[in-house]
Short mmCIF file of the C-alpha atoms (twelve columns), coordinates in Angstrom:
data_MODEL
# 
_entry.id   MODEL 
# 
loop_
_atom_site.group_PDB 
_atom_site.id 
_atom_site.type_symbol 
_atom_site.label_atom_id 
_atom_site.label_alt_id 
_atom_site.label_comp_id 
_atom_site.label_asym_id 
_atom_site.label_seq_id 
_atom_site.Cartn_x 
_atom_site.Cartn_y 
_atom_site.Cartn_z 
_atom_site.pdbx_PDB_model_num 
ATOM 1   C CA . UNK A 1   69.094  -54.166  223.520 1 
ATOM 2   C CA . UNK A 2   68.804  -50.672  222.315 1 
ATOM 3   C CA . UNK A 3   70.378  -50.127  218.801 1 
ATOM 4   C CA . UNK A 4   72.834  -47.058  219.186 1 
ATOM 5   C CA . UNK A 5   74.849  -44.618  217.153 1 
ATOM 6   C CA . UNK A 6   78.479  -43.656  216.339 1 
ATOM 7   C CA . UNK A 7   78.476  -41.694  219.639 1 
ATOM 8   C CA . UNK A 8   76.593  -44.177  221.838 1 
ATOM 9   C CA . UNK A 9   73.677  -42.254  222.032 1 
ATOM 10  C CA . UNK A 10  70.355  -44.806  221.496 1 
ATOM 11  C CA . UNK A 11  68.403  -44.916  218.323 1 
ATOM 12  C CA . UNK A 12  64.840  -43.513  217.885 1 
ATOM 13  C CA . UNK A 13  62.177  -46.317  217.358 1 
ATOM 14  C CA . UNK A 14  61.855  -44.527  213.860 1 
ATOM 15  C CA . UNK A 15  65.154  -45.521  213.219 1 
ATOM 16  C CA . UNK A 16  65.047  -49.114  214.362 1 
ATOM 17  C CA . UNK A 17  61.911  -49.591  212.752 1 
ATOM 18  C CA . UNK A 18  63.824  -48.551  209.356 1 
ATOM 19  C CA . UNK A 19  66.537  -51.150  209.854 1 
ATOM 20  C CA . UNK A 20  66.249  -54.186  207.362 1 
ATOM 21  C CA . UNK A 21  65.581  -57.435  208.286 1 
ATOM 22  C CA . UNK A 22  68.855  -59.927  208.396 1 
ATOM 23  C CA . UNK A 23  70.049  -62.238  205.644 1 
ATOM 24  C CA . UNK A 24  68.284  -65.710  205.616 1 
ATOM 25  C CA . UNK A 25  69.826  -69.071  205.815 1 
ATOM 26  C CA . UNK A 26  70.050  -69.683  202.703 1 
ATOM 27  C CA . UNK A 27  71.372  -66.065  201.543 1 
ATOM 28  C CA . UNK A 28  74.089  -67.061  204.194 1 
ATOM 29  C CA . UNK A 29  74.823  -70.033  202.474 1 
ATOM 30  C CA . UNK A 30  75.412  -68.609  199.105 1 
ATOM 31  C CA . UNK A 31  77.827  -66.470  200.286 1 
ATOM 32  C CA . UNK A 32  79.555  -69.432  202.177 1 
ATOM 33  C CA . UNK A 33  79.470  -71.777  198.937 1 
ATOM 34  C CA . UNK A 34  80.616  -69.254  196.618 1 
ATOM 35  C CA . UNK A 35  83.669  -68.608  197.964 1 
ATOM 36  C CA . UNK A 36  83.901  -71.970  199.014 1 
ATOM 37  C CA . UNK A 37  84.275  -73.468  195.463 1 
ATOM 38  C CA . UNK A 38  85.412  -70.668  193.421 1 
ATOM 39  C CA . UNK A 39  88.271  -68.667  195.571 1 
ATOM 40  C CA . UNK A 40  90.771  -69.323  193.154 1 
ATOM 41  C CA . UNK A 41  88.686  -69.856  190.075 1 
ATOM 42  C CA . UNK A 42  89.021  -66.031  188.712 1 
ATOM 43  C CA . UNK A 43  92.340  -65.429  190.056 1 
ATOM 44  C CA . UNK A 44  94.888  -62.813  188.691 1 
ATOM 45  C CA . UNK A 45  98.297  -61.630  190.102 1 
ATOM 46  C CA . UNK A 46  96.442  -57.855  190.600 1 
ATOM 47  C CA . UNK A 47  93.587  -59.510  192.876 1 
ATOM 48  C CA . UNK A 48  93.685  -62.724  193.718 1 
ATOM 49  C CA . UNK A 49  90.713  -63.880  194.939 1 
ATOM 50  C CA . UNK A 50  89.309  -60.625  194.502 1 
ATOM 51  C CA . UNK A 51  86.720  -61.226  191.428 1 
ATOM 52  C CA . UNK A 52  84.998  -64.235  193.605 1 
ATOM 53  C CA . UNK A 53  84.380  -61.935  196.834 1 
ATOM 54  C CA . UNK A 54  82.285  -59.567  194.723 1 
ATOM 55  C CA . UNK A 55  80.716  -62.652  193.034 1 
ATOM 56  C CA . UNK A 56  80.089  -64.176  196.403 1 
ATOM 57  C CA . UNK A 57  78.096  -61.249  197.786 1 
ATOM 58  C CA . UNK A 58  75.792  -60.534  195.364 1 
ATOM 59  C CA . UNK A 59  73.211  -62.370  197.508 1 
ATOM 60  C CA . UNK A 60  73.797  -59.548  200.093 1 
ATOM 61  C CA . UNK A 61  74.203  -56.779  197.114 1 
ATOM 62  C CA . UNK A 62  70.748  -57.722  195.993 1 
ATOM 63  C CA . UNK A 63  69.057  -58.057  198.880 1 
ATOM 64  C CA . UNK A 64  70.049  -54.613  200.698 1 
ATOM 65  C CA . UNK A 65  71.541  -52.499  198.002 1 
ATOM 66  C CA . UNK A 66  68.801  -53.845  194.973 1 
ATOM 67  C CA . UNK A 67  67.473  -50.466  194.429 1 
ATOM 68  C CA . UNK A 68  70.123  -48.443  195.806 1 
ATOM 69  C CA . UNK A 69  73.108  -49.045  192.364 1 
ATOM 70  C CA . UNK A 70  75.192  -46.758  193.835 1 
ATOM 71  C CA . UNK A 71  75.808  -48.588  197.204 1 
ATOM 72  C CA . UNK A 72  75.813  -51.983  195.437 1 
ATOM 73  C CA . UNK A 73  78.947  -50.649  192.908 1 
ATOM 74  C CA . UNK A 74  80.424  -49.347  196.395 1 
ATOM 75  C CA . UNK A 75  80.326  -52.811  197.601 1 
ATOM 76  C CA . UNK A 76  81.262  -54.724  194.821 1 
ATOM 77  C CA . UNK A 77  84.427  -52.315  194.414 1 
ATOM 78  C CA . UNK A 78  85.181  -52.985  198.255 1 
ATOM 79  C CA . UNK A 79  85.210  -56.676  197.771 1 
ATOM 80  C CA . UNK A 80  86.996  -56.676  194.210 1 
ATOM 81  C CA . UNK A 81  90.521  -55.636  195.516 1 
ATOM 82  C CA . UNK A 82  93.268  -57.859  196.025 1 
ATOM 83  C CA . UNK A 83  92.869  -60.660  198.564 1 
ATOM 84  C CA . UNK A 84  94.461  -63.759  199.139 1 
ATOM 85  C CA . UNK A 85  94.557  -66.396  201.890 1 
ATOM 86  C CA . UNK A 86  94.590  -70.211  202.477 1 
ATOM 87  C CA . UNK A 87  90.874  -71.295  201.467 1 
ATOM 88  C CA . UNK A 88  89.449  -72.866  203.924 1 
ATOM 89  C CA . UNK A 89  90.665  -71.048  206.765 1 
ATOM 90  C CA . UNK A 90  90.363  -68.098  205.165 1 
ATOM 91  C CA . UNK A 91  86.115  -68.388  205.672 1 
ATOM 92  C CA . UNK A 92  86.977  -67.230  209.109 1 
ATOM 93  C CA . UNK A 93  87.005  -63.844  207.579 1 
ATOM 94  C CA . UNK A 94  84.512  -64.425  205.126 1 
ATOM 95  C CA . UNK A 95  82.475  -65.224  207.915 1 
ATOM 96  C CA . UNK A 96  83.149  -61.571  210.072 1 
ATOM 97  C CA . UNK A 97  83.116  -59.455  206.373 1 
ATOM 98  C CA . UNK A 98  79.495  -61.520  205.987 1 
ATOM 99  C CA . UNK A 99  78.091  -60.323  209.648 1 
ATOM 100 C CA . UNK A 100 79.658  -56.823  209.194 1 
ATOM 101 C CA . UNK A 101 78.122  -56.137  205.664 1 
ATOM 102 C CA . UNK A 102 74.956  -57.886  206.860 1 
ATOM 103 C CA . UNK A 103 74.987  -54.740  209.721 1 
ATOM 104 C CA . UNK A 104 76.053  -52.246  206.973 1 
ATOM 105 C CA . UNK A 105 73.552  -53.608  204.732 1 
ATOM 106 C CA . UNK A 106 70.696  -53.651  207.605 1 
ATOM 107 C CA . UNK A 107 71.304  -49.880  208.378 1 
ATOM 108 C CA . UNK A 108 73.642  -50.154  211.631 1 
ATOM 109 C CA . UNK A 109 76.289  -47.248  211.590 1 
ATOM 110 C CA . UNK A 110 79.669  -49.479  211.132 1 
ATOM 111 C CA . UNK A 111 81.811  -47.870  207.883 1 
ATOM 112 C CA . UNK A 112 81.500  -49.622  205.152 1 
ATOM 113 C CA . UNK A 113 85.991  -49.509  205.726 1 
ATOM 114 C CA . UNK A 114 85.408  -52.045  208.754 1 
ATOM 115 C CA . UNK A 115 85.000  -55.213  206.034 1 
ATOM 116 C CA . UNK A 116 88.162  -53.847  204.269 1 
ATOM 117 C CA . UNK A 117 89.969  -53.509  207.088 1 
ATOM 118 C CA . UNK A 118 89.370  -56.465  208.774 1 
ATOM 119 C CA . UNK A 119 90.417  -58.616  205.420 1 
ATOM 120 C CA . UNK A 120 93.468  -56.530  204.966 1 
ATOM 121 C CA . UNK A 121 94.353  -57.420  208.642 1 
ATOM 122 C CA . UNK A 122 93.672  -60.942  208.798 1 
ATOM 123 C CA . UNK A 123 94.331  -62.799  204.823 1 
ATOM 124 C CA . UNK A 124 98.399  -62.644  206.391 1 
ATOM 125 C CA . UNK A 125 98.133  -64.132  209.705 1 
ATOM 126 C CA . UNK A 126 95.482  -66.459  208.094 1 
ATOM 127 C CA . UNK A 127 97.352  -67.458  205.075 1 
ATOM 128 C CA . UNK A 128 100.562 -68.503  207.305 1 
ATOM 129 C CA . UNK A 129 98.553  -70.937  209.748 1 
ATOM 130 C CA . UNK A 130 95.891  -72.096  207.286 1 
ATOM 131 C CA . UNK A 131 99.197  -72.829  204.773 1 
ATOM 132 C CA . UNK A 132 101.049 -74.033  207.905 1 
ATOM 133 C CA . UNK A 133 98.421  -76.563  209.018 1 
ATOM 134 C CA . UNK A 134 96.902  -77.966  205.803 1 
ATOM 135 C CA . UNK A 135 99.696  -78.083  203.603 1 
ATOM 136 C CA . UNK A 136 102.555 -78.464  206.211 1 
ATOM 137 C CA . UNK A 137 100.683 -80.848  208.599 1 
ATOM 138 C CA . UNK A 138 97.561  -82.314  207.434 1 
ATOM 139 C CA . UNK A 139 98.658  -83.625  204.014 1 
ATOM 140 C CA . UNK A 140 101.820 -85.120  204.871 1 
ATOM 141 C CA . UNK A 141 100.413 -87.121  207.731 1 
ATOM 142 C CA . UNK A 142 97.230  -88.105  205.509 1 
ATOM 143 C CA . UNK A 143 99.416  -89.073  202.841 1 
ATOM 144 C CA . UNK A 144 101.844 -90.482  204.625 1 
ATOM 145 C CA . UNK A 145 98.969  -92.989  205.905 1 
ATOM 146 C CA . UNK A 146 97.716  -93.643  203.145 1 
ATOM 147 C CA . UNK A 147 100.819 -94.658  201.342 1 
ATOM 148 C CA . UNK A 148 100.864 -97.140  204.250 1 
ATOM 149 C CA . UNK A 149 97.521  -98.505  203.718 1 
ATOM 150 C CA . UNK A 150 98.500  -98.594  199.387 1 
ATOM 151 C CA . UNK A 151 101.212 -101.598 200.268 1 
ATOM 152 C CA . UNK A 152 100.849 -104.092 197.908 1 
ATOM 153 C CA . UNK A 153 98.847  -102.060 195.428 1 
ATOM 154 C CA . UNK A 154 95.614  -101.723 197.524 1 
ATOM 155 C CA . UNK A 155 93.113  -98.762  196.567 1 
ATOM 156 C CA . UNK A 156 92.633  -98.394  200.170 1 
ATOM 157 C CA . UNK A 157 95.054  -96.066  200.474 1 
ATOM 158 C CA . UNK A 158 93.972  -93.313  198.191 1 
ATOM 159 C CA . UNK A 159 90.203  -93.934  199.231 1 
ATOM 160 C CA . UNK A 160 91.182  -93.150  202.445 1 
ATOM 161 C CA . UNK A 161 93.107  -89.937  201.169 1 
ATOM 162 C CA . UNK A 162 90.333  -88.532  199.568 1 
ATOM 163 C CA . UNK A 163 87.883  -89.162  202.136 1 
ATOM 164 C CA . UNK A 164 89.743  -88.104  204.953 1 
ATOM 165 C CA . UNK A 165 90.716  -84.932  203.147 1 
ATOM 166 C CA . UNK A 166 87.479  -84.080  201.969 1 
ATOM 167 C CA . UNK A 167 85.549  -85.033  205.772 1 
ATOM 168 C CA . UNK A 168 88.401  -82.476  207.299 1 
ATOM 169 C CA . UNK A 169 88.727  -79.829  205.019 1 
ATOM 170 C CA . UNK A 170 84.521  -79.213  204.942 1 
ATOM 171 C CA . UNK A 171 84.535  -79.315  208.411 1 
ATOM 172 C CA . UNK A 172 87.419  -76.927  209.005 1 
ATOM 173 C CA . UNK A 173 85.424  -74.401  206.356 1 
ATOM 174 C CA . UNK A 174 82.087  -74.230  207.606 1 
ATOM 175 C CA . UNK A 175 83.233  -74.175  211.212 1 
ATOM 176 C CA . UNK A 176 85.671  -71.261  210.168 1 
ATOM 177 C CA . UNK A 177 82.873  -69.679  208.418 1 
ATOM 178 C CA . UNK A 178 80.360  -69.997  211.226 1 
ATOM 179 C CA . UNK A 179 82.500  -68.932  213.761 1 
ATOM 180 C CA . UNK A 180 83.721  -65.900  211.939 1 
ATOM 181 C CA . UNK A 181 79.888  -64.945  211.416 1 
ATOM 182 C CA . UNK A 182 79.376  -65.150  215.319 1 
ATOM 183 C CA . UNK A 183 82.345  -63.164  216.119 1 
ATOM 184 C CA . UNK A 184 80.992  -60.579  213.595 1 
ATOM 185 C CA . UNK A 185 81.621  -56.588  215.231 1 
ATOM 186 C CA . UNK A 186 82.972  -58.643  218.270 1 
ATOM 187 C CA . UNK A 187 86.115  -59.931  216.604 1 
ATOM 188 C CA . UNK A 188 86.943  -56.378  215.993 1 
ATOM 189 C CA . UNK A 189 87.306  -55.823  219.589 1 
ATOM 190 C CA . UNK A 190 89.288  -59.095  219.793 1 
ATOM 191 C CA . UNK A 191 91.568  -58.633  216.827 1 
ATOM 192 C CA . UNK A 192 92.996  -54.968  218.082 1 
ATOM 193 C CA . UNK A 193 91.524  -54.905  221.704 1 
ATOM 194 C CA . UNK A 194 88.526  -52.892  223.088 1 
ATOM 195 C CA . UNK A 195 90.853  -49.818  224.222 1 
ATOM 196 C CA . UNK A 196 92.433  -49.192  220.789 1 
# 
């Protein structure tokens, strides 16, 4: 598939010759873990998570923006402003920002607003079902079973807890993040519809 401009017109070979290679595995996985463990680490009323985004993409800073410091401040700044959403549902964006400043960062024409936008429009909706599920849904049943299985004092009960939490909640995050990183430009399209 032909790479293409703003106006739809294709892309000399020059051009697709010039476009950077995309971020590895394990660059991937930085940006996944980082946020993972630290989204709440560096918080402040002002930005919320916003210190850990730019902390989680320096893997992506460094590789496409190393010798450029000018786009690399542009996309700390972009990631540093206010943010906040449930966690672990939450890497459903983290997952589309990744994919779209993986295409900025590779040379594709997408503005570098798209990542903004697409955070500003989705930490809400996010926040209320990630919130609505974990904390209004998930825990009380796990605990509620748990307290069950504690009767007389046994330890099964909070083993249990804690495993069942922990099994769930990683599962929930890395599927969120994968699937956000498929969706990439495409949940763009499915977020405000292809005609808008």
């Amino acid at each position: 598939m032909a790479a293409t401009d703003i106006d739809g017109v294709g892309a000399s070979s020059t051009e697709q010759a010039e476009l950077k290679p995309p971020l590895t595995d394990k660059e991937r996985r930085q940006i996944f873990l980082r946020y993972a463990f630290l989204p709440e680490s560096a918080m402040s009323y002002e930005k919320m998570h916003g210190a850990t985004w730019s902390y989680a993409y320096l893997p992506l800073a460094e590789k496409y923006y190393g010798d450029d410091p000018e786009a690399m401040r542009r996309l700390l700044v972009r990631h540093s402003v206010f943010y906040n959403t449930e966690p672990q549902t939450g890497q459903l964006v983290n997952g589309i920002v990744c994919s779209l400043e993986e295409k900025i960062g590779m040379g594709e024409p997408i503005s570098e607003d798209v990542p903004v936008s697409v955070k500003a429009s989705l930490m809400g909706p996010l926040a209320g079902i990630g919130d609505s599920l974990v904390q209004g849904i998930l825990i009380p049943t796990l605990l509620s079973i748990a307290m069950g299985l504690s009767a007389g004092g046994s330890p099964v009960g909070p083993i249990f807890y804690i495993l069942a939490y922990g099994i769930i909640m990683v599962a929930v995050t890395i599927i969120c993040f994968r699937s956000g990183y498929r969706l990439g430009t495409k949940a763009i399209d499915a977020i405000i519809g292809e005609n808008a």
